[in-house]
N, C-alpha and C positions, 0 to 999 in steps of 0.2 A: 522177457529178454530185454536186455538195454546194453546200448551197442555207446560206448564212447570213442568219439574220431576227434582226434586233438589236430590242429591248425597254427601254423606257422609259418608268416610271408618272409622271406627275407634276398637279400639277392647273394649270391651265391661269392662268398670270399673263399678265395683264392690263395691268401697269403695266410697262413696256419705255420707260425713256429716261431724263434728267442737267442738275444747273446745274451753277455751276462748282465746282471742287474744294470738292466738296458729299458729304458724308456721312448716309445716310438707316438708321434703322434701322426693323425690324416685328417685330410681334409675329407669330406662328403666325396668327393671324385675319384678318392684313393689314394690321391698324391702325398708324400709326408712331407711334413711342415716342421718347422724349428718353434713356432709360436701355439700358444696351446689356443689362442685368441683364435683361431680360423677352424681347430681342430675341432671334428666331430666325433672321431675314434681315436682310444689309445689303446695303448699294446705295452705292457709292461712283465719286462722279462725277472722273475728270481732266483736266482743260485739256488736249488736244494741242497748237491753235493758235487764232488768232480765230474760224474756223470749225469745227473738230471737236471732238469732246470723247471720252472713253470712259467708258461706265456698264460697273462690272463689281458683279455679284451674288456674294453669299456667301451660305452658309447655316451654321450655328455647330451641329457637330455633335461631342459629347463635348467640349465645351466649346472646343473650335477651328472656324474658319471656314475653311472650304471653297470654294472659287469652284467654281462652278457655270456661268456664262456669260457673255461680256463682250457687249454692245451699241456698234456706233459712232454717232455722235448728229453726223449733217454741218450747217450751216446751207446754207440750198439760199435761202431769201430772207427779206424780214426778218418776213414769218408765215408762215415754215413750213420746218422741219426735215424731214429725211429718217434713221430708224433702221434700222439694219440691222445681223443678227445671224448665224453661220453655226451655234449653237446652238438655234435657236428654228424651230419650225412655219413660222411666216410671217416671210421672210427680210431684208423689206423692208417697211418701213411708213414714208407720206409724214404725217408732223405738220402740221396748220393749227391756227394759235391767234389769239387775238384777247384782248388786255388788256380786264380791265372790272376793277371795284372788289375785292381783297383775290385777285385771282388772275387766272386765263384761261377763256376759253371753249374746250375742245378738239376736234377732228375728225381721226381717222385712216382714211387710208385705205390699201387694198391694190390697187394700180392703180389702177379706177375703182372699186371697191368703198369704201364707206364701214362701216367695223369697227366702229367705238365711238364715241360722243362724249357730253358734259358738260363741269361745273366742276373745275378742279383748281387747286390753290392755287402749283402749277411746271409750269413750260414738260416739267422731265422730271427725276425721275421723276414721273409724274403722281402728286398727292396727292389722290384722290377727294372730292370733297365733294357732298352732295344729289342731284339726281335724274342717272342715266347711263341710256344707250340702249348697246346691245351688240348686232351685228347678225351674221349667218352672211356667212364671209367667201368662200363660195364661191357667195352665190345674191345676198346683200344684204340678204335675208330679215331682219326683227325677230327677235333672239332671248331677249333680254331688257330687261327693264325694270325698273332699279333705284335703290336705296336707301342712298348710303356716309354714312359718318361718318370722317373723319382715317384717308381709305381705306381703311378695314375695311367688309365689305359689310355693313348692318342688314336690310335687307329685297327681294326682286324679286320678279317674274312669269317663270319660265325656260320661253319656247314650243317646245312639241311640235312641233306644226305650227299653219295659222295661226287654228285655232279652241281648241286645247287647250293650256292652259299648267299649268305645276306654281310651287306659290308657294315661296320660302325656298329655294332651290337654291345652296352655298356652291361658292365653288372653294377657300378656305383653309380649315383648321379646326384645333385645337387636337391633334385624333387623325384622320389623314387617313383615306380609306373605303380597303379595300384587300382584296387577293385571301385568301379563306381559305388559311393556307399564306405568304400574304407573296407579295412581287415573284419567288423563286426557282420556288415554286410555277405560279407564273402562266407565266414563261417557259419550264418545262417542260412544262405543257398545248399551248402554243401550238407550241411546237416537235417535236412527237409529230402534232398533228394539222393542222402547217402542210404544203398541197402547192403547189408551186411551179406557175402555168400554165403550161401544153406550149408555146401559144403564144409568151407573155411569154416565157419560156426561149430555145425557138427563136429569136426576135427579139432576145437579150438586153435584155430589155426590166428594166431595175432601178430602186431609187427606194423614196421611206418614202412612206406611208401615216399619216397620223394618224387612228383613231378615237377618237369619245369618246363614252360611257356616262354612265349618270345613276343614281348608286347611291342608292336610296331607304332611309328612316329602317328599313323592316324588311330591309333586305340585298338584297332584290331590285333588279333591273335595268331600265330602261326607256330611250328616248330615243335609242335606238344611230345611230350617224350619221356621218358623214365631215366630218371638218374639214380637213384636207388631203388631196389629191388625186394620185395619179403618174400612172397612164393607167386606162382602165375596166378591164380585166387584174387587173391586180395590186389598184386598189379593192375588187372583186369577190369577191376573195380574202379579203383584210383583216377586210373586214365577213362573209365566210362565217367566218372564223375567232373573233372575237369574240364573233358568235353564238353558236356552239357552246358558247361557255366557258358550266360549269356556274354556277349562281345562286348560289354559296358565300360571299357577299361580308361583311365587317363591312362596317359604312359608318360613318361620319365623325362624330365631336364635337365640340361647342363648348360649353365649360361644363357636361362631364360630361352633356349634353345629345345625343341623336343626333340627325343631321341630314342633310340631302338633299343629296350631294355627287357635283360633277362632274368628273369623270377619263379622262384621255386616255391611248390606247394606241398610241404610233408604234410602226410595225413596219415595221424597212428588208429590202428585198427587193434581196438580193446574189447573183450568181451568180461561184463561186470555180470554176474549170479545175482 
C-alpha cells in the first residue's frame, strides 16, 4: 500500500476575483500598489466574453512572476457573480454586491454560508476598505472582525471560539510564519507520522483536508481547526497530524516587527495501487 499526502503552506487569501482587463498589483502585506517595484503579487484580470472573465495570480519570485492560480469570475445576474477556482480551498464562491458611493457593498458566500463581507472599491478583485466581517465557512460562525486599508489588513479581533478572541492576527506579512526547518521540514514530519485510516482506505475513501493554525508572536501554536472538510475519517486524521507537529515555528513579520499569523495546511489523502 502507498498512501500519497500532498502539502501546501500558504496563508490563506481572501481576495479571489476581476474587472475587465485589469491589472492589480500587492505588496507582501496585501496592500495594492501602483509600482510593480514594491509588488510581490499580481492579479491580472481578462475579458473571456460579456459574462466571464479570468483572474489569474502571480507571485514575482527571483524577480520573475509565477502564476500561482487562475480564478473564473461568471456573471450569474446583474448583483452577483459566481468565482470558481480548481486551485483554491473553497472551489466556489457566489458574489453579491450592491453600488453605494466610491465602490461596492460586498457578500460572499459558500452555498448557504455567508464567508466574508464589507467595502471594496471593485466588484473583483476585491480592494478592502474599512470595517470586514470574515466568518468559518464550515459553521457560519464570526471569525473575525476587521480593519483594511487599500487592502492590506490594519487591525482585527480573530475568534477562538465564541467567547475568546486573539487581536492583530495577519494572513499576509512581509516574512511569512513558517515551520522550523522550512516547508521540506514540515512535509517530512508529516509524512513519517501520517497513517492513513484502515477504514477511509478500505472504503477508498480520498480527498484534502485543510487545517489551519494560528502561529503566535513567540512561535507557539494555538487555534488549530478545520477549514475544509473531506469526510470525519480522514478530518480526524489531519487534525491528529497537525497536532502532533512539534511547536518549532518562526512566525511572521511586518516591519521587522513579529506578528500573529495565520496558516493553512492542506493535506490530500491519495490512495495509489
Amino acid at each position: 500500500m502507498k498512501v500519497y499526502l500532498a502539502l501546501l503552506i500558504f496563508i490563506i487569501p481572501l481576495n479571489l476575483s476581476g474587472q475587465i482587463d485589469t491589472i492589480i498589483f500587492y505588496s507582501r502585506s496585501g496592500r495594492s500598489v501602483d509600482s510593480t517595484d514594491n509588488a510581490v503579487y499580481r492579479e491580472k484580470i481578462t475579458k473571456r466574453s460579456n459574462r466571464t472573465f479570468i483572474s489569474t495570480t502571480f507571485l514575482k519570485k527571483d524577480e520573475e512572476w509565477w502564476m500561482i492560480y487562475q480564478t473564473k469570475i461568471r456573471k450569474n445576474t446583474d448583483s452577483t457573480v459566481i468565482l470558481s477556482s480548481k486551485s483554491l480551498a473553497n472551489k466556489k464562491t457566489q458574489r453579491y454586491f450592491h453600488k453605494i458611493r466610491n465602490g461596492y457593498l460586498i457578500r460572499d458566500y459558500i452555498g448557504p454560508v455567508l464567508i466574508q463581507e464589507g467595502f471594496s472599491k471593485l466588484i473583483f478583485p476585491v480592494i478592502k476598505s474599512g470595517p470586514w466581517k470574515a466568518y468559518d465557512p464550515s459553521t457560519g460562525e464570526l471569525k473575525a472582525e476587521e480593519i483594511y486599508s487599500e487592502n492590506q489588513l490594519i487591525t482585527n479581533k480573530y475568534w477562538l471560539n465564541n467567547s475568546e478572541f486573539i487581536k492583530d492576527v495577519f494572513y499576509m506579512a512581509d516574512k511569512v510564519a513558517e515551520f522550523q526547518g522550512g516547508d521540506t521540514a514540515l512535509i517530512n514530519f508529516i509524512s513519517e507520522h501520517a497513517r492513513y485510516p484502515k477504514y477511509a482506505y478500505n472504503k477508498h475513501m480520498a480527498g484534502v483536508v485543510v487545517v489551519r493554525l494560528l502561529v503566535l508572536k513567540d512561535g507557539t501554536v494555538t487555534g488549530i481547526d478545520l477549514m475544509k472538510k473531506a469526510n470525519k475519517f480522514l478530518d480526524l486524521e489531519a487534525l491528529r497530524i497537525v497536532r502532533s507537529i512539534p511547536e518549532t515555528w518562526i512566525p511572521g513579520e511586518i516591519n521587522y516587527r513579529k506578528v500573529n499569523m495565520l496558516v493553512t495546511v492542506p493535506i490530500t489523502f491519495r490512495i495509489i495501487q
